[in-house]
C-alpha positions in Angstrom: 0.0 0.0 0.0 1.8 3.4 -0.9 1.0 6.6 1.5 -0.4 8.4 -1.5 -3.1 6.6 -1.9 -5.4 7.0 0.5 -8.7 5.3 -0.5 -7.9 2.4 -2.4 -10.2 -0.4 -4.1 -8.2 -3.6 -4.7 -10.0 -5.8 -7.2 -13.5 -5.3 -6.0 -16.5 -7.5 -7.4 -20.0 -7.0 -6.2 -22.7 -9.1 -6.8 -26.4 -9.2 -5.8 -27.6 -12.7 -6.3 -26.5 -13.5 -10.2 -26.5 -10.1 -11.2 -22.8 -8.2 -11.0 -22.6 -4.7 -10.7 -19.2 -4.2 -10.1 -16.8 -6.1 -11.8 -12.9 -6.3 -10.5 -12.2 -2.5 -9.5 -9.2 -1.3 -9.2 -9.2 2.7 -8.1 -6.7 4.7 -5.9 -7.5 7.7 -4.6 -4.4 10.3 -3.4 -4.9 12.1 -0.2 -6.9 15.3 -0.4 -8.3 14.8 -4.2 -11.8 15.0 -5.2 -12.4 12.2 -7.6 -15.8 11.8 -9.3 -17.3 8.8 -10.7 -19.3 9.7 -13.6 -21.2 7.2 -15.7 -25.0 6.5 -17.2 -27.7 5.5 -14.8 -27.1 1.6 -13.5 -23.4 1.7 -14.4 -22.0 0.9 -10.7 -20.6 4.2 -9.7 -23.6 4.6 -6.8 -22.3 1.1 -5.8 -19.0 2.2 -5.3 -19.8 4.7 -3.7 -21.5 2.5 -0.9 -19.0 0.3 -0.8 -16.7 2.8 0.4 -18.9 4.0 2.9 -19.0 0.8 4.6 -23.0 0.5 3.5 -22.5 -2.5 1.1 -19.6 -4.9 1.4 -17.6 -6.4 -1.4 -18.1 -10.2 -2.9 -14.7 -10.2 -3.3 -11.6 -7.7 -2.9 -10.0 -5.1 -0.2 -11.1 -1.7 0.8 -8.5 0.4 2.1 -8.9 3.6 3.5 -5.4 5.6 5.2 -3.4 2.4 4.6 -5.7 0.6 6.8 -7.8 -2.5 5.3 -11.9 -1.5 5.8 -13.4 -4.1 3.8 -15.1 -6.0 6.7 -15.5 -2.7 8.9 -19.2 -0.7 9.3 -19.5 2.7 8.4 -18.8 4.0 12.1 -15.7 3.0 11.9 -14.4 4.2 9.1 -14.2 7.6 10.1 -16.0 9.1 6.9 -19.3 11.3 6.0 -21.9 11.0 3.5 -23.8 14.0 2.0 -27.1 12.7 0.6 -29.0 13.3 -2.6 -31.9 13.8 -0.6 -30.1 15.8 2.4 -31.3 13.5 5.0 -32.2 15.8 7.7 -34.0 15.5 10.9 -36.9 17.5 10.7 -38.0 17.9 14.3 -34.6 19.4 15.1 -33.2 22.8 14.3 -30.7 23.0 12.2 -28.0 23.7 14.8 -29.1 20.3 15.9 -28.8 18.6 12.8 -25.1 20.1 12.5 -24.6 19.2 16.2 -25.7 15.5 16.1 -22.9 13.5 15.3 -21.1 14.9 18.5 -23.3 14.8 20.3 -23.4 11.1 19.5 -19.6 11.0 20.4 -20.5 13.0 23.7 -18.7 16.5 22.9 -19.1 19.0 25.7 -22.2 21.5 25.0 -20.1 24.5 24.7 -17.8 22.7 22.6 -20.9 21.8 19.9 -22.7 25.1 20.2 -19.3 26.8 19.1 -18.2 24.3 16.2 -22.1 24.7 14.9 -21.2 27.9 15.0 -18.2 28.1 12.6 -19.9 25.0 10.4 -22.6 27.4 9.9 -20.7 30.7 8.9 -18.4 28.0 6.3 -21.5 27.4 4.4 -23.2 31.0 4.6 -25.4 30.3 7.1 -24.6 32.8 10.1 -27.3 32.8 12.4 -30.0 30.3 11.2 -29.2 27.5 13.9 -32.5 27.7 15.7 -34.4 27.5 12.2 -36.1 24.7 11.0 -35.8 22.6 7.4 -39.4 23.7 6.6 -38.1 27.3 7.4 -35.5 27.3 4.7 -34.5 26.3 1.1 -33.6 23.4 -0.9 -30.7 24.4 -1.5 -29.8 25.9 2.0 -30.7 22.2 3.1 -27.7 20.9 1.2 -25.1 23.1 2.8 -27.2 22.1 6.2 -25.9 18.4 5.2 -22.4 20.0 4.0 -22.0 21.4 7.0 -23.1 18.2 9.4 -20.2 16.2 7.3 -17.7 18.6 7.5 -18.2 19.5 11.8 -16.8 15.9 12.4 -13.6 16.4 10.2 -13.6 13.3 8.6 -11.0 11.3 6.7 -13.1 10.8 3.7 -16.0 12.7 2.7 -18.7 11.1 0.1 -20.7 12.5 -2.2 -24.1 10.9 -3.5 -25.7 13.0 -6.3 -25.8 15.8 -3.7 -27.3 18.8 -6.5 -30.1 16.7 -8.2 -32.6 17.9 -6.7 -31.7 21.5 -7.3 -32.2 23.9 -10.3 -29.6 24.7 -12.2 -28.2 28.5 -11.0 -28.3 26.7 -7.2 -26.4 23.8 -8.6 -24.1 26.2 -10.0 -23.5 27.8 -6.7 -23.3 24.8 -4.5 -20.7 23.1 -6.8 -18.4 25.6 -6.0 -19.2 25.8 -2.1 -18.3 22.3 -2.5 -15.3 22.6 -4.4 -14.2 25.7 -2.2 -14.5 24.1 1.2 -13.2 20.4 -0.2 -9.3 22.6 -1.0 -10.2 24.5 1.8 -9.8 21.1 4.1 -7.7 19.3 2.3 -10.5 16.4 2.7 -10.2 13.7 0.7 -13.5 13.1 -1.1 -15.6 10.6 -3.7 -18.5 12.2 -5.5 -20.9 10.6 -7.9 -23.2 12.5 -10.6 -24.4 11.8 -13.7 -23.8 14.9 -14.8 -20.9 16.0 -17.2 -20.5 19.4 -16.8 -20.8 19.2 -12.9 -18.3 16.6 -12.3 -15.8 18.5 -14.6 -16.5 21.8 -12.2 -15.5 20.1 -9.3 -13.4 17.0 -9.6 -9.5 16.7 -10.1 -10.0 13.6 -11.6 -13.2 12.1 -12.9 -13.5 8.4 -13.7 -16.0 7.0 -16.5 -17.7 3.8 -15.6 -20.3 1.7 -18.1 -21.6 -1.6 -16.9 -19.5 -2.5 -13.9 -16.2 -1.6 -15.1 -14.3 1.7 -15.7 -14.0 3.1 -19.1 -11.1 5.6 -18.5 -9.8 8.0 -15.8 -8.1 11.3 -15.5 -8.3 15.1 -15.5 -11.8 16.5 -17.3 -9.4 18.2 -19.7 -7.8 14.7 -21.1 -10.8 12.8 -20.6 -12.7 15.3 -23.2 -9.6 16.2 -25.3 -8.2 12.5 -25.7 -11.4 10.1 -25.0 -10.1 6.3 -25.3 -12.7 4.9 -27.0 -16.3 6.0 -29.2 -18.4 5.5 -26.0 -16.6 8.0 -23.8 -16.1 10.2 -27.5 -20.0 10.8 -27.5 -20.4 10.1 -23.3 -17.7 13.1 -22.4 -19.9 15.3 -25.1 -20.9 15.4 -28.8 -18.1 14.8 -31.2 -18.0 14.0 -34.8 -16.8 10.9 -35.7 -14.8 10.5 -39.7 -12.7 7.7 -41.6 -9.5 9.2 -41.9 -6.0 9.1 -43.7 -2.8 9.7 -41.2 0.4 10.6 -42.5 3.6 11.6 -40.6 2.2 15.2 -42.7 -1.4 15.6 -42.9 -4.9 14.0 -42.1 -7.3 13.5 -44.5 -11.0 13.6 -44.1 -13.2 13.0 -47.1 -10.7 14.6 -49.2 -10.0 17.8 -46.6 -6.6 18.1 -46.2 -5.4 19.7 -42.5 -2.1 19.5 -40.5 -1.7 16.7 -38.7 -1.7 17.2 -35.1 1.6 16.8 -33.0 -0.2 13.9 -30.5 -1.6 11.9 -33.4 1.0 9.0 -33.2 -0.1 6.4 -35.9 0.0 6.4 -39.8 -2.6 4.6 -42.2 -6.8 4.6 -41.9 -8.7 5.0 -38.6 -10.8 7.1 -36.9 -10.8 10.9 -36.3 -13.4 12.4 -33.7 -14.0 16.1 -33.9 -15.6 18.2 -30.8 -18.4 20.5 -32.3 -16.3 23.4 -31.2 -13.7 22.6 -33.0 -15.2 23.7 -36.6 -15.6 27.2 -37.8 -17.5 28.1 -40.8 -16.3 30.6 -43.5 -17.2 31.9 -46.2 -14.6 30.8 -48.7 -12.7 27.2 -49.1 -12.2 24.7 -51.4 -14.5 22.3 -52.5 -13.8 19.5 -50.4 -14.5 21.7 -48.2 -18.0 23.1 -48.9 -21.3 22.4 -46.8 -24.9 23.5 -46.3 -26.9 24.4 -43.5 -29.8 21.8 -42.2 -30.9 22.8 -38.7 -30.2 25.8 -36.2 -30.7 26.5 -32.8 -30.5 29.3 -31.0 -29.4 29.0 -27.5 -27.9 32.3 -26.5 -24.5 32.9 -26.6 -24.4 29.9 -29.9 -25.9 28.6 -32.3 -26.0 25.0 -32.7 -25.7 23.9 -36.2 -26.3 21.2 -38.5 -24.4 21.1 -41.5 -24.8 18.2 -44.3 -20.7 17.7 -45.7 -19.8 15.2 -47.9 -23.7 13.7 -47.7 -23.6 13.0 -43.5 -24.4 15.4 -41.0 -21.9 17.1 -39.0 -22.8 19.3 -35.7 -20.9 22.2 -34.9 -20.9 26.0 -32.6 -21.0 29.1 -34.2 -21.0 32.1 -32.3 -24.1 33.9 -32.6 -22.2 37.4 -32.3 -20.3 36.8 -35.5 -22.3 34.8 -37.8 -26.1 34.4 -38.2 -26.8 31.3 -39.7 -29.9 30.4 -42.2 -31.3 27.0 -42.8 -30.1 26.7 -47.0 -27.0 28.8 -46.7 -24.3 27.5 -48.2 -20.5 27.7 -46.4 -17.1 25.9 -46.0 -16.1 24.2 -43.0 -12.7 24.7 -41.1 -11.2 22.2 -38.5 -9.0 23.0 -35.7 -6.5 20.2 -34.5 -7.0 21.8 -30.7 -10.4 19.4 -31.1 -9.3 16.6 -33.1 -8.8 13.0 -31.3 -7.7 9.6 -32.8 -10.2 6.8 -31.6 -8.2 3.2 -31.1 -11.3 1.0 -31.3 -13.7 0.3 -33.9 -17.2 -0.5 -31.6 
């Protein structure tokens, strides 16, 4: 077991009856790091999650947690917190209570809990709304409620279950980054699970992709999006356009579009190219090989999201809607930038 990592998953298989959900994990998480497990609904990642926490136990394999082996040890001793999807509050209690609960339960002084309330309280916002009730306040001052219970006993690992679901989006925003904030803030060493893309890349310094039991890929949001390791985590990391290609050590060639080739692009011959939608600009002149036509635009804001038909197949790209206004029948010529060009290794 090396010191740096601190929540570690050795070969871990669970099953439930015939059915396995996990299958042969293998993750190590360093001290301090907030990894996220990301993945489509039934892939494992909740199961994990639980398995960590002591709530489920493993078929087969070793839980670790600060070099110590957990696997057959309940959740109070394992010295970790869980914030809840659905907060999980006590709603006879105030809210100082609900902060105050687990010590009281480890039989900290009065003073002692009424001051570290106190300062839980004023890390999430909340000055002054101990002796209010969960009916009395919002959904999503609820959730930093249950942030601030976890984070009053100082635990060694800190757990993350869908936490924002249940809020809209410009509170999700907001809570993400109290997350995030007080997570560096702490140095605590957390697992968070979501479904969703763009919040585990806001808050995560590594996010691992899991389909079907096993894990797809892991690493920073940026490679995970810019160099995706196969076509399900191509499309599952975001839309990209997928083209047969031509490699050489000089040039790519798509459909007869000649570009640079990019300086990570290792291999030579035929394969496959993904291109983010971001990655191609529209212009009005270009060569041939080069010319499309607009089928489809949406506004949404800041962009447009096209449709363009090239070389008979459509192709979805992001035009900015200050500096080009798009119309259903226009005809233009497409531009790709290597910055969002991948290579894809597998053919399924």
């Amino acid at each position: 077991m090396t010191q740096q990592h601190f929540v570690e998953l050795r070969n871990v298989t669970k099953r439930f009856g015939a059915n396995t959900v996990i299958e042969n994990i293998n993750l190590a998480i360093p001290k301090g790091q907030m990894v996220t497990l990301l993945g489509p609904s039934g892939c494992g990642k909740t199961t994990v999650l639980r398995l960590v926490a002591g709530l489920e136990k493993p078929s087969d394999g070793q839980i670790f947690i600060d070099g110590e082996d957990v696997t057959h040890r309940s959740i109070q001793q394992r010295d970790i917190c869980m914030v809840f999807q659905s907060y999980a509050l006590f709603p006879h209690m105030s809210l100082g209570e609900n902060i105050g609960y687990g010590l009281k339960m480890l039989g900290t002084p009065k003073a002692e809990i009424k001051a570290r309330v106190n300062e839980a309280l004023s890390l999430v916002d909340l000055d002054g709304f101990a002796d209010r009730y969960v009916d009395q306040i919002s959904g999503g001052q609820q959730q930093r409620v249950a942030l601030a219970r976890a984070l009053i006993l100082k635990p060694k690992v800190l757990l993350f279950d869908e936490p924002l679901s249940n809020l809209d989006a410009n509170l999700r925003r907001s809570m993400r980054d109290k997350i995030r904030e007080l997570q560096k803030q702490f140095n605590i060493t957390s697992l968070y699970v979501t479904h969703d893309q763009s919040e585990a890349f806001a808050v995560s310094d590594t996010v691992l992709v899991m389909n079907k039991g096993h894990i797809m890929q892991m690493g920073s949001p940026q490679d995970l999006y810019r160099q995706p390791a196969s076509r399900f985590m191509a499309s599952f990391m975001g839309d990209a356009n997928l083209f047969p290609a031509r490699f050489t050590p000089e040039f790519v060639e798509i459909h007869g579009y000649r570009l640079p080739r990019p300086a990570h692009f290792a291999a030579s011959g035929d394969g496959t190219i993904g291109v983010r939608p971001e990655a191609i600009t529209l212009s009005e002149q270009g060569s041939e090989s080069q010319r499309c036509v607009i089928r489809h635009v949406a506004y949404m804001g800041p962009q447009y999201e096209v449709v363009v038909e090239w070389q008979g197949k459509p192709i979805l790209l992001q035009v900015n809607a200050t500096r080009l206004q798009p119309d259903v029948g226009d005809t233009y010529f497409l531009e790709i930038h290597p910055y969002g060009m991948f290579m894809l290794a597998d053919a399924a």
